[in-house]
N, C-alpha and C positions, 0 to 999 in steps of 0.2 A: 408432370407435377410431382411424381412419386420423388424424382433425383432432385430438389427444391424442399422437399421436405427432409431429406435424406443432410442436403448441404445445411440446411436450419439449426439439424440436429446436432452436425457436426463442430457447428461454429459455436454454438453455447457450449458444445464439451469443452474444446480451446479455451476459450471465455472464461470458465470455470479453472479451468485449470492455473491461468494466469492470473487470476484472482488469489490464487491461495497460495501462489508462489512467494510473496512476499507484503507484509507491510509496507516499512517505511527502511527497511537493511534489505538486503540482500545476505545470502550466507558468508558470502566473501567478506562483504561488510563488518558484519557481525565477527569475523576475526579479526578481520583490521583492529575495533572498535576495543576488544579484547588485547591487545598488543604484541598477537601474535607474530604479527609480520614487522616489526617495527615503528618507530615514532613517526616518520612521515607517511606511514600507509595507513595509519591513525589518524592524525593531524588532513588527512585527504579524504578520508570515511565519513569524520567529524562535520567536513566544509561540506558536503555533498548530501546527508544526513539532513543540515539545518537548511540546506533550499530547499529542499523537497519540503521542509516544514512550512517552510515561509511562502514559496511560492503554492505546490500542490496541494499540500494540506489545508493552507489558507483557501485555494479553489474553493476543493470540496466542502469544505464546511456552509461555504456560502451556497455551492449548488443544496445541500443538507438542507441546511436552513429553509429556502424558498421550494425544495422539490421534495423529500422525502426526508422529514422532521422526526420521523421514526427512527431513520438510521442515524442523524445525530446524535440523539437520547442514547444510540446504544454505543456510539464512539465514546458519549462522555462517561458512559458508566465505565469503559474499560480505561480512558484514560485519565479521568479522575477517579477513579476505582470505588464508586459508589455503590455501597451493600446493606 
């Protein structure tokens, strides 16, 4: 039981970790996005940037919505920047 408790433990660190790795860029991204690497690594950043809006983001807000309304309220405050 002890190594079950052990793996538990280890999975939510993962978990955690991958969570804070990113929003909705990645760092790469976020040069792209910046025009670091050129107009089509921009133009590539940008198309990939708005699925995740459309598809994931759209998800989440619905699972929000019907499963934890709390964490919606805190999406919108940071993304309508409500103070």
């Amino acid at each position: 039981m002890g190594g079950q408790i052990q793996q538990v433990s280890g999975m939510s660190s993962d978990t955690a970790s991958m969570a804070t790795g990113r929003a909705l860029t990645t760092e790469t991204e976020r040069e792209y996005l910046r025009g670091e690497e050129g107009e089509q690594r921009m133009y590539e950043a940008r198309s990939r940037v708005r699925a995740r809006i459309r598809e994931q983001l759209a998800d989440d807000v619905e699972l929000f919505e019907e499963e934890a309304p709390e964490l919606l309220e805190e999406l919108r405050g940071v993304v309508c920047d409500d103070e």
